[in-house]
N, C-alpha and C positions, 0 to 999 in steps of 0.2 A: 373176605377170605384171606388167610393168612399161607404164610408155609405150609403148616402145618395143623392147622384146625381152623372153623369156620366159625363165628360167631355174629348174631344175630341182634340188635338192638331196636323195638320201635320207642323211639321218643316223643316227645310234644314240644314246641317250640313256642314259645310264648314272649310276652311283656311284661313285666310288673314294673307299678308307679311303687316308687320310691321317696317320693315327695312330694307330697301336691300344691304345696308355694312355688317351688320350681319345676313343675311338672313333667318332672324326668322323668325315665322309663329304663328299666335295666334288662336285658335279655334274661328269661328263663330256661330251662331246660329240664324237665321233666322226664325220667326214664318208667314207659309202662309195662317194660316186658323186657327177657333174654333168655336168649337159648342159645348153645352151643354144641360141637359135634367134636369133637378132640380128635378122631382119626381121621378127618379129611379136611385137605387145603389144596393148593395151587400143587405141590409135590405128586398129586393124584392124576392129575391134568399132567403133569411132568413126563411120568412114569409111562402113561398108555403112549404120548406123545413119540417117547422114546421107541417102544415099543413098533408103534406103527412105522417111523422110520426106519427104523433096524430092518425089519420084515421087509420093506420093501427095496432093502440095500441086498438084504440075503437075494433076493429073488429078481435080481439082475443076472444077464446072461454071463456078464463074467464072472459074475462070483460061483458060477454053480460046480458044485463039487467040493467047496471050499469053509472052512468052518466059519459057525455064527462067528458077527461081529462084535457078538456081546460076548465074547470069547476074549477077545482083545482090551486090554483096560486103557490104552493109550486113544485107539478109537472110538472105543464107548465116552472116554472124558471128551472128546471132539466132539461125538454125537450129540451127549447133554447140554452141552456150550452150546449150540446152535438150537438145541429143541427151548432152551428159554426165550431167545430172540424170535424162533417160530411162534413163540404159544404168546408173547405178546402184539406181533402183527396180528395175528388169527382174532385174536380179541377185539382188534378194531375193524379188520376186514374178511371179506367173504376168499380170498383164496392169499397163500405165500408162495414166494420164490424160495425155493430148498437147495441150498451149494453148499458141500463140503468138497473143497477139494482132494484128491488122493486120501480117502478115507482110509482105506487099507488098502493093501498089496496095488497102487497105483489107482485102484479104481474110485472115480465122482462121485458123490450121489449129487442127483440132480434130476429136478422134480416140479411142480407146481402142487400143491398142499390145498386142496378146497376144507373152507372148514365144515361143511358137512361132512365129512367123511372122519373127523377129530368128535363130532356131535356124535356119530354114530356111533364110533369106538365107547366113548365115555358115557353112553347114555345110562350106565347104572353110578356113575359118578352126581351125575347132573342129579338122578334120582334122592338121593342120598342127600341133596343139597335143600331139597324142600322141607325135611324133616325141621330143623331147628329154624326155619321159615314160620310151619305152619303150629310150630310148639311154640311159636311165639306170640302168634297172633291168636 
């Protein structure tokens, strides 16, 4: 999965002799199949990513009354910066540590991030991911 499209390749891995006096063997590679999805990659995962922490920034007791933080473009760049470091721990682990400090108007976000709850959001993401899977095989 890329930025921005997702691309699917099953190959075959193989030998072939190449000489049989010195009975060497060179690796093959055989491609049996590809499919591809152009409108979705790691940017999709990004996006909800974003999203979910935004929402649960708004819905702090201090922020209430006060506009979305996707309002602000200096916070959203802070936000994004950090939602890639999240969406890589997540990848390897079941929960992250979530710190921005003074995101806007003084206030933290700060949080613990299970990736079920990243599973949940995205699950028509995930959906979407089998297609050029199963167009492959």
């Amino acid at each position: 999965m890329g930025g921005m499209d997702t691309e699917v390749t099953i190959a075959r891995y193989s030998h072939l002799n190449i000489s049989e006096k010195a009975k060497k063997k060179t690796p093959y590679i055989e491609i049996l199949a590809e499919a591809s999805v152009r409108e979705l990659g790691s940017k999709d995962f990004e996006l909800i990513l974003f999203n979910l922490l935004a929402d649960k920034f708004n819905a702090l007791k201090e922020r209430e009354g006060k506009p979305d933080v996707r309002t602000n473009v200096r916070a959203s760049k802070r936000l994004l910066k950090e939602v890639i470091k999240i969406k890589e721990v997540l990848s390897a682990n079941k929960q992250a540590s979530v710190k921005v400090p003074e995101l806007l108007d003084y206030v933290t976000l700060q949080l613990i991030l299970e990736r079920s709850e990243l599973e949940e959001k995205a699950a028509s993401v995930f959906e979407k991911v089998q297609l050029p899977i199963e167009e492959a095989l």
